[in-house]
N, C-alpha and C positions, 0 to 999 in steps of 0.2 A: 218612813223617811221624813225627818222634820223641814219645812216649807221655806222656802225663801225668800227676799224682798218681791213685792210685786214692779212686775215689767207690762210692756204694752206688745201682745201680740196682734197680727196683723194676716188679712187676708180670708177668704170664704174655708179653706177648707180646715185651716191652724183653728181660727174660733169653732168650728162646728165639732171639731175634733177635742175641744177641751171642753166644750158640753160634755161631751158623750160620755167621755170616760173620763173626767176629771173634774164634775160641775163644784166640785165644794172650794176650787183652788179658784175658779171666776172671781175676780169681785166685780167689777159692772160692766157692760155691753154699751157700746157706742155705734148705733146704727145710720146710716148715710138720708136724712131727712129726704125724701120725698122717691128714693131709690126703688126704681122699679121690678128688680131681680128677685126672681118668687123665690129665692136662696136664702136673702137676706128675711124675708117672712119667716119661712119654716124657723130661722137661728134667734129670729126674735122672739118668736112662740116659745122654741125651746128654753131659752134663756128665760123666761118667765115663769114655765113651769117647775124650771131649777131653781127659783125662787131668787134669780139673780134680777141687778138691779139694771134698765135697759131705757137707754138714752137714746130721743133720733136727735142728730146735730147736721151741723153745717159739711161740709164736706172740707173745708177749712181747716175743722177742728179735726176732725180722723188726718189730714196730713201732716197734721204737725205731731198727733199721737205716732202714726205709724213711721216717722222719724225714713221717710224717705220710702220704706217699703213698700208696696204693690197692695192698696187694704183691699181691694174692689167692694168698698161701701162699709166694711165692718170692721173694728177691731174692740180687743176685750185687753180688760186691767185685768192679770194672771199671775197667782202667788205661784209660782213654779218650785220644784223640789231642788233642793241645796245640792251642790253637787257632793258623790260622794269618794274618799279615797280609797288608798290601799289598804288601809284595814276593813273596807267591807267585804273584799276580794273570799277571802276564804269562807266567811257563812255561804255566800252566793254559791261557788264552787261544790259544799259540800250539796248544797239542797239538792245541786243538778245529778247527784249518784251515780257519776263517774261518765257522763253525759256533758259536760261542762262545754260551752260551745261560745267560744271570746271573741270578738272583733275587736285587734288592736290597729287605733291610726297614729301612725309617724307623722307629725308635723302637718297636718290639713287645716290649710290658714283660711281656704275659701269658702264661707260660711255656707255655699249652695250644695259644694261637696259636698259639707262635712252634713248637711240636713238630708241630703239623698243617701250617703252613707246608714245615716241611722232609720230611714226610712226602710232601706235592705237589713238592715239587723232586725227592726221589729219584725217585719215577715218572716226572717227565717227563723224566730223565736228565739234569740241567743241569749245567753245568761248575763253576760254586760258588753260594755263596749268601753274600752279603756284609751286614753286620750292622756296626752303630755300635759301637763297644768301651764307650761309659759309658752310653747310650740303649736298653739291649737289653737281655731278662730272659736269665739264663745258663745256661748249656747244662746243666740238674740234673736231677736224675730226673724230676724232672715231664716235663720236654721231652723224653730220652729215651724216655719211658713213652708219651707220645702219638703221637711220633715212629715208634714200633713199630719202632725203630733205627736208620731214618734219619739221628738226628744224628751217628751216628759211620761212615757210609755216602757220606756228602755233604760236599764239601771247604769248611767256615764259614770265611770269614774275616773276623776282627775288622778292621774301620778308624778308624784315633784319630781321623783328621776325615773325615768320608763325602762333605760337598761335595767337597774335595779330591779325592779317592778317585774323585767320579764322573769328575770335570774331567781327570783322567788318563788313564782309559778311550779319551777318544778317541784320544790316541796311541795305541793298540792295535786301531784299526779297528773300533770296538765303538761301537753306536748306544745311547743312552738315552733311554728314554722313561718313562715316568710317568704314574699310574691316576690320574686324578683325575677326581671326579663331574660337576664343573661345565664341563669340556672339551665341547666342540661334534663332537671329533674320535671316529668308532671305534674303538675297537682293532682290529676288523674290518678297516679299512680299513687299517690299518698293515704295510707290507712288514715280516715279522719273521723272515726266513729265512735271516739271515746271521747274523754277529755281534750281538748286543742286550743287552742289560740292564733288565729288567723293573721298574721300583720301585714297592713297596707302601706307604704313607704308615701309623700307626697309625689304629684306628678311632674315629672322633671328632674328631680333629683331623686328618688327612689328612698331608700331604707338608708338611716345613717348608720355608719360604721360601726358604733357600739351596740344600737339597735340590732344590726345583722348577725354582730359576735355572741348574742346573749339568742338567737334561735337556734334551734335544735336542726334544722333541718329549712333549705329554700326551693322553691318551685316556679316554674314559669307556667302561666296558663298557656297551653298550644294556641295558635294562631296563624291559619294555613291562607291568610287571605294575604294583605297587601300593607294591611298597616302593621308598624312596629310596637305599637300599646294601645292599650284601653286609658278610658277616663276610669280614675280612681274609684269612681261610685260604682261605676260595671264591673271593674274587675274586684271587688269586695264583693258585689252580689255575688259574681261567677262564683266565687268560692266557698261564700256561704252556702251557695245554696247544693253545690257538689255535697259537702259535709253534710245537707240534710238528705240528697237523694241516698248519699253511701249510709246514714241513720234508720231513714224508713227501709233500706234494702235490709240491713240485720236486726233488726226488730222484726222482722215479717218473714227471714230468710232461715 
């Protein structure tokens, strides 16, 4: 994937996280002069060993770099990966050998969601996570920062029209289904061990009308307690990670 303009991420665990697995995309480290969090040691050590270039500054200059975000002492200058579209959809697809495992988000404008969202895709290991290109909060340090790096871990790709975008999927052998509260259906009950595509609607307004026409099939997660929904990051988790428990159970079964 070819690299993008550099931006300024922000916060102890986004910089530590783009050492780790991403040191050649750093270009330099701005550490909080005279900050006493043995965090910011370890990230500066590491930064040096990754032959990045590591600055201690004022605390001044980290807030006007991290543009309002939360830095607690550190942030890093990060050539992040370009986003990618619907033509990379199907190489992805096929690698995963009929395993294909999508998180689609409908319209997540709040950049906390949409970094916890992709924080649950990386753990449940899914093959991308597909996002509207004019409907979607952007991939900034915010979403980095909650992300804990995820966002540049997990292959995003932007789609100019997402109805479109699902309606294509099924040339690819890929099922779509869709969380919606008012469904009769479980997601429980849903075979999700093959090919799928998960879609999460914003909170509030849920799955838009075209969105909904172009899935195959919608589901409510059960919810025997009191409240009427989850936050959108929960209920993407809940269902990725149902699709990996029903994956490990046929692989093993």
């Amino acid at each position: 994937m070819s690299k993008g303009q550099t931006q300024w991420i922000a916060g102890i665990n986004a910089v530590a996280s783009a050492l780790e697995h991403d040191p050649d995309s750093v270009v330099e480290v701005l550490v909080e002069a005279g900050g006493r969090n043995p965090r910011l040691t370890e990230i500066e050590e590491k930064a040096r060993r990754c032959e990045v270039d590591v600055r201690r500054v004022a605390v001044q200059a980290l807030d006007g770099a991290a543009g309002g975000v939360r830095h607690q002492g550190v942030v890093a200058r990060y050539r992040g990966p370009t986003a990618r579209d619907e033509d990379d959809l199907p190489e992805l697809i096929a690698a995963a050998e009929g395993r294909a495992l999508l998180l689609v988000l409908d319209g997540i404008t709040d950049p906390h969601n949409l970094g916890a969202c992709l924080r649950s895709a990386a753990a449940a290991g899914v093959t991308a996570v597909v996002i509207p290109k004019d409907r979607s909060a952007p991939l900034n340090a915010t979403v980095r920062k909650t992300s804990s790096g995820a966002a540049d871990r997990v292959p995003v790709i932007r789609a100019t029209n997402l109805a479109r975008c699902l309606s294509g999927l099924r040339d690819f052998g890929v099922w779509v289904y869709g969380l919606d509260g008012e469904s009769r259906t479980s997601l429980y009950s849903l075979d999700l061990a093959g090919s799928i595509a998960l879609v999460v609607g914003a909170e509030g307004e849920g799955l838009r009308r075209l969105t909904r026409e172009r899935c195959d099939g919608l589901a409510q997660i059960p919810m025997p307690g009191a409240m009427e929904s989850l936050n959108v990051s929960v209920a993407a988790g809940v269902a990725l990670f149902e699709a990996v428990r029903q994956r490990s159970a046929s692989s093993t079964g």
